[in-house]
Structure formats: C-alpha cells, structure tokens
N, CA, C and O atoms as CSV, one atom per row, in Angstrom:
chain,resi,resn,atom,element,x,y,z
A,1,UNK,N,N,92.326,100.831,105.904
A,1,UNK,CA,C,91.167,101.330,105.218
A,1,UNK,C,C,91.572,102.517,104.358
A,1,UNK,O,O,92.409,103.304,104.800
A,2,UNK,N,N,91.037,102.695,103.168
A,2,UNK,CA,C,91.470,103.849,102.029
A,2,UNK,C,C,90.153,103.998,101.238
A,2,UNK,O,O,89.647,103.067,100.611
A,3,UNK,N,N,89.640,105.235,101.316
A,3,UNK,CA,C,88.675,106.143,100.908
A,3,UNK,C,C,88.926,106.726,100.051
A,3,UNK,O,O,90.118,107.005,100.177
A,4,UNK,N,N,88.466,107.233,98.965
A,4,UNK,CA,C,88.674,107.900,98.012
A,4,UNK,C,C,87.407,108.896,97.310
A,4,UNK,O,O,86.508,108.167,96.890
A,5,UNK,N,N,87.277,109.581,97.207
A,5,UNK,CA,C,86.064,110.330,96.247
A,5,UNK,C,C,86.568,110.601,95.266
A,5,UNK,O,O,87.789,110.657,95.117
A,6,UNK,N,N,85.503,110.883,94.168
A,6,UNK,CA,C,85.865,111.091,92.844
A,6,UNK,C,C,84.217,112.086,92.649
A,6,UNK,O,O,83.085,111.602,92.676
A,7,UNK,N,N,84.573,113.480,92.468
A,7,UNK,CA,C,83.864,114.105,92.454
A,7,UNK,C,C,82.849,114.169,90.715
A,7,UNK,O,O,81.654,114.121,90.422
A,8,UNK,N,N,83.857,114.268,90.112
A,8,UNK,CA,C,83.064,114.036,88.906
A,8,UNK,C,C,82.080,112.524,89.001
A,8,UNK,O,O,80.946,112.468,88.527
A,9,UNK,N,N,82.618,111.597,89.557
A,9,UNK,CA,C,81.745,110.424,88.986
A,9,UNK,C,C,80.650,110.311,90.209
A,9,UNK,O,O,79.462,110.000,90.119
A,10,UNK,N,N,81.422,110.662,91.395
A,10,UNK,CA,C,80.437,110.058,92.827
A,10,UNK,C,C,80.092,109.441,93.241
A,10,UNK,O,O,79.008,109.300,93.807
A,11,UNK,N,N,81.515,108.419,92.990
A,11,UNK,CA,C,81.540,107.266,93.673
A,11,UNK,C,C,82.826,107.668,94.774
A,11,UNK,O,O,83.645,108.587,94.794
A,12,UNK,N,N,82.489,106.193,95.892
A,12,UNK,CA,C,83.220,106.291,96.890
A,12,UNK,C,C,84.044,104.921,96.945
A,12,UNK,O,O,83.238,104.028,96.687
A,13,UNK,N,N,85.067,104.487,97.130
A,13,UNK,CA,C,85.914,103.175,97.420
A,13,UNK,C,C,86.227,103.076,98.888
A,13,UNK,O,O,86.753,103.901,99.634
A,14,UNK,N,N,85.783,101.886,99.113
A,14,UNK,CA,C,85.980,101.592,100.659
A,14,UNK,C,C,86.696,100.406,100.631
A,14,UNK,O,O,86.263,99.403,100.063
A,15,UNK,N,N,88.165,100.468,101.420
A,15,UNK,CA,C,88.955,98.900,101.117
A,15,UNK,C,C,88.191,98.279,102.663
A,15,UNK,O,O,87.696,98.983,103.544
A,16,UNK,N,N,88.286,96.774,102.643
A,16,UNK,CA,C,87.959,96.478,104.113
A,16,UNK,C,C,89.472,95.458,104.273
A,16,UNK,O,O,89.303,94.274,103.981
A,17,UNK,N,N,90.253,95.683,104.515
A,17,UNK,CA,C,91.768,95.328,104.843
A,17,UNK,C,C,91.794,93.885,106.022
A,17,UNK,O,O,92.633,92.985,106.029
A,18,UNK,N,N,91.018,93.988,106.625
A,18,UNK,CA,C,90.413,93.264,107.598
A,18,UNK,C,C,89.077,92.169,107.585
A,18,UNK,O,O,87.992,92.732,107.722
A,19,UNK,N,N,89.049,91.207,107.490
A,19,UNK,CA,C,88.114,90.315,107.203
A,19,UNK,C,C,87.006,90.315,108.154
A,19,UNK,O,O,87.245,89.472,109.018
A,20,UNK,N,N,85.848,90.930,108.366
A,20,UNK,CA,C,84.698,91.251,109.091
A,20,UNK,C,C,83.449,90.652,108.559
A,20,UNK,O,O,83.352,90.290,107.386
A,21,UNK,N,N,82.404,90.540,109.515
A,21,UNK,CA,C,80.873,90.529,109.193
A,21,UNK,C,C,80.440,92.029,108.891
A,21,UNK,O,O,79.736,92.304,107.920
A,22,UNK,N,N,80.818,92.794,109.616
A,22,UNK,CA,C,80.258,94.368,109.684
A,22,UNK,C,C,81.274,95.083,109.209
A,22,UNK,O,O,82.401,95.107,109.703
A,23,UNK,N,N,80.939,95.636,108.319
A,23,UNK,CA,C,81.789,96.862,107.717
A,23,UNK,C,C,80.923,98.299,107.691
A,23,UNK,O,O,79.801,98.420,107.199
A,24,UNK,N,N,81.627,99.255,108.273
A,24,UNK,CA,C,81.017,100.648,108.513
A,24,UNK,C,C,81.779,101.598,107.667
A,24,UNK,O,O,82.986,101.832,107.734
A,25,UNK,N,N,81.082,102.006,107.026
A,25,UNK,CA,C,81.259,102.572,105.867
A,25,UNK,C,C,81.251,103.864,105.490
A,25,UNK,O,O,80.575,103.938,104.465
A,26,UNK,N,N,81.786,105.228,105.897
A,26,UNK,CA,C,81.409,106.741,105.796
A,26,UNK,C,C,82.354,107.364,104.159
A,26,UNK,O,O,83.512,107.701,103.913
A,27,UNK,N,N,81.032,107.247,103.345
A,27,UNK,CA,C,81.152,107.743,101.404
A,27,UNK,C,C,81.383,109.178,101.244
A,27,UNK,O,O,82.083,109.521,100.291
A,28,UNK,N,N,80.736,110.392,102.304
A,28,UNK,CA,C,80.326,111.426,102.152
A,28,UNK,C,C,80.028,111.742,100.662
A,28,UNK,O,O,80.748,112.445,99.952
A,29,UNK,N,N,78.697,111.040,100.217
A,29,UNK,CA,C,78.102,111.606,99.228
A,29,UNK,C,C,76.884,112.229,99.124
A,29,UNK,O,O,76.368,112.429,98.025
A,30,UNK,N,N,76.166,112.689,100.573
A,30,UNK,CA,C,75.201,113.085,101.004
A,30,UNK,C,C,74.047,112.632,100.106
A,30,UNK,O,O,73.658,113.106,99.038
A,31,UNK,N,N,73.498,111.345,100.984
A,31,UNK,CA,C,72.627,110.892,99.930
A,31,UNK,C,C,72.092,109.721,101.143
A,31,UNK,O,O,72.806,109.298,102.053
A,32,UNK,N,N,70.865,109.392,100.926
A,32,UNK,CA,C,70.156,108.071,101.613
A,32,UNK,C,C,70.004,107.107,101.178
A,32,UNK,O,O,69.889,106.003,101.711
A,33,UNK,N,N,69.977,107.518,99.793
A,33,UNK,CA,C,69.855,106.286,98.769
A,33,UNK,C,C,71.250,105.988,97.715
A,33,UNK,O,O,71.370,106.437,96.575
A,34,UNK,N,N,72.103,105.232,98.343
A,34,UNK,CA,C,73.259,105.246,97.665
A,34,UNK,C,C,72.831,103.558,96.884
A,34,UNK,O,O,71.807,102.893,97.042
A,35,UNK,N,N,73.900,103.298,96.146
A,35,UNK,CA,C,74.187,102.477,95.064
A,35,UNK,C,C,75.228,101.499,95.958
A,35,UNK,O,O,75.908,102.029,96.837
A,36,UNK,N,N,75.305,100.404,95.763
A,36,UNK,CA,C,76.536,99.921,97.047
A,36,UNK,C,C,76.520,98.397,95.915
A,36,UNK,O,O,75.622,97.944,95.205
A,37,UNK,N,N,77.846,97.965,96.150
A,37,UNK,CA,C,78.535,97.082,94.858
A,37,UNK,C,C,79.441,96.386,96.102
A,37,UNK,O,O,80.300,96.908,96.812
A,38,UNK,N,N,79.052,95.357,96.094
A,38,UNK,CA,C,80.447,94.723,97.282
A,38,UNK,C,C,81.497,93.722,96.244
A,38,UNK,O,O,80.945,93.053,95.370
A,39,UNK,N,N,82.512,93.684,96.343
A,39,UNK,CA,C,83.811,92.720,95.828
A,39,UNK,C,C,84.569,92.130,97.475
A,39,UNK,O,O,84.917,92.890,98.379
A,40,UNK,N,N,84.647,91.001,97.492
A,40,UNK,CA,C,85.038,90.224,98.158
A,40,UNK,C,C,85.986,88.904,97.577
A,40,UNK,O,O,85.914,88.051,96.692
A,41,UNK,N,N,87.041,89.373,98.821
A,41,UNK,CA,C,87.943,87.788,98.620
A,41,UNK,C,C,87.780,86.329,98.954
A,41,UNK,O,O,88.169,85.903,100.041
A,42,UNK,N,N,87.222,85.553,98.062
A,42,UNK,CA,C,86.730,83.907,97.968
A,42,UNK,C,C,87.533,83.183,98.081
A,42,UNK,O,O,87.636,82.549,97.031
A,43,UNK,N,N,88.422,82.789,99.006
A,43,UNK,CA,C,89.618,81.455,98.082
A,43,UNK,C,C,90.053,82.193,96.935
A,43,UNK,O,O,89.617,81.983,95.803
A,44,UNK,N,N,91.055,83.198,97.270
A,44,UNK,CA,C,92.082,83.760,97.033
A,44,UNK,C,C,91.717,84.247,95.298
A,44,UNK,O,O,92.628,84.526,94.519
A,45,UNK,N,N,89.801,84.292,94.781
A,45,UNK,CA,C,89.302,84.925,94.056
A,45,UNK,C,C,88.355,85.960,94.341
A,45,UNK,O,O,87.293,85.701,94.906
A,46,UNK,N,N,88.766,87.445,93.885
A,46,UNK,CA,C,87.745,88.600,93.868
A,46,UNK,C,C,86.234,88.307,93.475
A,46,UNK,O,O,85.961,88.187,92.281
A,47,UNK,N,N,85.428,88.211,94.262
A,47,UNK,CA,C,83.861,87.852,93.771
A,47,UNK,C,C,83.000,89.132,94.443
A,47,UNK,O,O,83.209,89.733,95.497
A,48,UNK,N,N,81.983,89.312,93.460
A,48,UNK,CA,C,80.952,90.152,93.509
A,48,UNK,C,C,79.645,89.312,94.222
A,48,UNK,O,O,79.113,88.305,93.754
A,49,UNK,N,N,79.270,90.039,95.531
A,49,UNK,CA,C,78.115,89.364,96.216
A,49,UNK,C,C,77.503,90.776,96.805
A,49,UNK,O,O,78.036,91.865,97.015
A,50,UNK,N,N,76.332,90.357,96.959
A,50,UNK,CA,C,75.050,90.557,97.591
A,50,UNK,C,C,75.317,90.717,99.672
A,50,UNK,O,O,75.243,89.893,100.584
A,51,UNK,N,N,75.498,91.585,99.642
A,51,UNK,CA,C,75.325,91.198,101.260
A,51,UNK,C,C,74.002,91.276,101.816
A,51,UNK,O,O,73.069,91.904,101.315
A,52,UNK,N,N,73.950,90.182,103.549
A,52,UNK,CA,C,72.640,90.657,103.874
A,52,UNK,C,C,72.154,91.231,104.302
A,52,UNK,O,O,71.003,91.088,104.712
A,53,UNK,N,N,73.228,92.626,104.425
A,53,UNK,CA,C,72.385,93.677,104.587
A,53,UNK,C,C,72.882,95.714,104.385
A,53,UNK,O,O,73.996,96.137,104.076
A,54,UNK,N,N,72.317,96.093,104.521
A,54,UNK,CA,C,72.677,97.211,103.667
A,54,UNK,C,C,71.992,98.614,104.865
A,54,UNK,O,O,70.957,99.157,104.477
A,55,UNK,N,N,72.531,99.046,106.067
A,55,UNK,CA,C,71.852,99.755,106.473
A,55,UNK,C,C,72.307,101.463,106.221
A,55,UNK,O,O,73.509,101.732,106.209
A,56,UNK,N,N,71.464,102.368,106.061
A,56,UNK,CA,C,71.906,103.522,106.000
A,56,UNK,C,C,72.038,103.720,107.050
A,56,UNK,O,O,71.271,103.066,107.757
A,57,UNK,N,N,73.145,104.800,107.906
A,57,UNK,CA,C,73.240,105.345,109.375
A,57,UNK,C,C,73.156,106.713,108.599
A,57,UNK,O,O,72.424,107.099,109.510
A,58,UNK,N,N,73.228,107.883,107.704
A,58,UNK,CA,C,73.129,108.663,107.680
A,58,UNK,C,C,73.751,109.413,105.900
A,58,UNK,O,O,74.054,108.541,105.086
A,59,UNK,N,N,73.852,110.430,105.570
A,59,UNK,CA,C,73.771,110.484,104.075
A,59,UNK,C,C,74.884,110.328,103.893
A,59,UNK,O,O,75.284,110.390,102.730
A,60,UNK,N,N,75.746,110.083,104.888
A,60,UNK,CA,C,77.389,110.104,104.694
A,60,UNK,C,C,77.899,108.913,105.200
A,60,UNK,O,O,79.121,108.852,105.339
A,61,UNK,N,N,77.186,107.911,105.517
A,61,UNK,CA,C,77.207,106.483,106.346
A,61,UNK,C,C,76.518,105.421,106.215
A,61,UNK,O,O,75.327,105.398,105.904
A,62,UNK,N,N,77.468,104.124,106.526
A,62,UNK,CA,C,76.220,102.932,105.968
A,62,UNK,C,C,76.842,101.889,106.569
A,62,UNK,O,O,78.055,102.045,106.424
A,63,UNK,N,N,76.623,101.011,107.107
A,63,UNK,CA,C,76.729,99.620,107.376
A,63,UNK,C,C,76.110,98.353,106.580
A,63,UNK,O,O,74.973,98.164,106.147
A,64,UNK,N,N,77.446,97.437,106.540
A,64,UNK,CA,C,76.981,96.654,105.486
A,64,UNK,C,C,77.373,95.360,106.514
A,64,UNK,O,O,78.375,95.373,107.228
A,65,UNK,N,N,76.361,94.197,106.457
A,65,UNK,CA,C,76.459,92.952,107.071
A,65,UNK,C,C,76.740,92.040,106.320
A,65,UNK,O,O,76.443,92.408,105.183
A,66,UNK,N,N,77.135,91.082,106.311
A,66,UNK,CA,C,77.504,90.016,105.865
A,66,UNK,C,C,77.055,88.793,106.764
A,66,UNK,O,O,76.954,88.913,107.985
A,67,UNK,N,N,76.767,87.509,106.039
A,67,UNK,CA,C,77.235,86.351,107.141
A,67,UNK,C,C,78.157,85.887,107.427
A,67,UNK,O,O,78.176,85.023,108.303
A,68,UNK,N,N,79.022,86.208,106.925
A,68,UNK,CA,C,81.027,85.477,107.396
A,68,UNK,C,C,81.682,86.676,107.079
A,68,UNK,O,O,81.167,87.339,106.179
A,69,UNK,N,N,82.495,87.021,107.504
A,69,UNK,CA,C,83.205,87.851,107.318
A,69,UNK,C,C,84.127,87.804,105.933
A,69,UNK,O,O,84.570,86.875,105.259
A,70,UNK,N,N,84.171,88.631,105.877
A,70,UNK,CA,C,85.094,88.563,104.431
A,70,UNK,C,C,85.762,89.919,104.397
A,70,UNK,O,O,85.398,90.788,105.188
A,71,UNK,N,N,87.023,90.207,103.244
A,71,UNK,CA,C,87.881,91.423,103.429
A,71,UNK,C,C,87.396,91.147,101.656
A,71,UNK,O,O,87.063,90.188,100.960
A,72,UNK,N,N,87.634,92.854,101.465
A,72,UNK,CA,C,87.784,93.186,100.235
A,72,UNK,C,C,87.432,94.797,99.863
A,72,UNK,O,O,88.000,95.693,100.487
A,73,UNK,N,N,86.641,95.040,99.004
A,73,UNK,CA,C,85.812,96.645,98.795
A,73,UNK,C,C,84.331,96.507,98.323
A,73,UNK,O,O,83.653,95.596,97.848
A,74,UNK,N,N,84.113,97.909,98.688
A,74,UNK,CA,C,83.105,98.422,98.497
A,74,UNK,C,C,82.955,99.706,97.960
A,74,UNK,O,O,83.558,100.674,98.424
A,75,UNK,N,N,81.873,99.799,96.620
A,75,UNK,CA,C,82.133,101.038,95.555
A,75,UNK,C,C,80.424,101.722,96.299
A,75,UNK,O,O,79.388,101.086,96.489
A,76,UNK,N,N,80.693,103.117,96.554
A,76,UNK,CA,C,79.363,103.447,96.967
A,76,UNK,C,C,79.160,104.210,95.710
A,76,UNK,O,O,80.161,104.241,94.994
A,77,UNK,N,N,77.940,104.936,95.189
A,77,UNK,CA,C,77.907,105.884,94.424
A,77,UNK,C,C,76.501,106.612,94.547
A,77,UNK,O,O,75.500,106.042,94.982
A,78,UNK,N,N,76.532,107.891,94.131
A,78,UNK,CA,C,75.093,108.760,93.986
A,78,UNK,C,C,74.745,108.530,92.924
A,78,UNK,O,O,73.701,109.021,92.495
C-alpha cells in the first residue's frame, strides 16, 4: 500500500496491491465529504468503476466495497 498527499491539489492516492472486496482507506484530508475515483484491474486492463459502496469512517477514513474483489487505486480528494 502507498499513500501519498499532495497538498496543493488535495488529493490522496491509495494503491490496493492486493485484490479485495473491502478496501480501507485513511486520505487525511479532514473532510466527510470526499471525492473518491476508483481504477481497477479488469483482465489485465485499468478500468474506472463505481463501487457499491462508499462509507465514511471518519474525516481521515473511508471504506470502499466492492462486489469481487479487485486490486488497483483509489484517488481521494477535497
């Protein structure tokens, strides 16, 4: 897993290295209402999806569900 902030823009990169349903996610961008962009690996193509679900745990935390697991990233932003 590799995190990154970027203070000017305020976004966060979350790799998921590991192919999961649940990915837990800590952005520290102190915020409840973040922006969340998932990229996932399809048959060995990067695709942009929708997961089903998107929970906040806190302004610095989030859980994201899926129905199959999948590895790839996630861009958070304020």
């Amino acid at each position: 897993m590799v995190s990154k902030v970027s203070a000017s823009t305020k976004v966060n990169k979350h790799t998921q290295a590991t192919a999961s349903k649940i990915w837990t996610v800590t952005h520290n961008l102190d915020t409840t209402a973040p922006v969340v962009e998932c990229w996932v690996d399809v048959e060995d193509t990067v695709t942009k999806i929708i997961p089903s679900e998107i929970k906040v745990i806190s302004k610095d935390k989030l859980r994201i569900a899926f129905l199959r697991p999948y590895q790839g990233a996630v861009f958070v932003k304020k």
